[in-house]
C-alpha positions in Angstrom: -55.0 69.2 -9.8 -55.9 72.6 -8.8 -59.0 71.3 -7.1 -57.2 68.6 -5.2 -54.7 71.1 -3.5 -57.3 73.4 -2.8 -59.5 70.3 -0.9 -56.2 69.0 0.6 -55.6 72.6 2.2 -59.5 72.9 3.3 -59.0 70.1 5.1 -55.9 70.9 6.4 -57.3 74.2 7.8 -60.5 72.8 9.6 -58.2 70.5 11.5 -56.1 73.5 12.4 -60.3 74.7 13.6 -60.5 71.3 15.5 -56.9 70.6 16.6 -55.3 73.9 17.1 -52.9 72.9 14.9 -50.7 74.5 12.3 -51.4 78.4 13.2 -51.3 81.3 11.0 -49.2 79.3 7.9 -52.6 77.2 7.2 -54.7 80.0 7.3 -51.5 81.7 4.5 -51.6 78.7 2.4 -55.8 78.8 2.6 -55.6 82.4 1.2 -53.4 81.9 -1.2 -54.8 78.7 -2.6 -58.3 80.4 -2.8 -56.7 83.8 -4.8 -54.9 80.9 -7.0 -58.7 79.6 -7.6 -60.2 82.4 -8.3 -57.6 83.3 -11.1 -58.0 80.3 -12.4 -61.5 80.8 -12.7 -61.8 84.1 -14.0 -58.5 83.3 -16.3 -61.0 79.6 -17.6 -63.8 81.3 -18.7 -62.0 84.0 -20.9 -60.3 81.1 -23.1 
């Protein structure tokens, strides 16, 4: 699930590159989905 938001907003952000689409609120949601992954991955390999 995590994985699939994370690849949803990737794209999303390098058609905001391409298009000049979307502004600063893609680049937010990129930021926050990659500090969301990285908890995750620290918080996975602890259990």
């Amino acid at each position: 699930m995590l994985w699939t938001i994370f690849l949803i907003i990737l794209v999303l952000w390098l058609l905001g590159f391409i298009g000049g689409v979307g502004g600063g609120l893609i680049h937010l949601l990129l930021v926050i989905a990659l500090v969301v992954l990285i908890f995750q991955l620290i918080t996975g390999r602890r259990a």
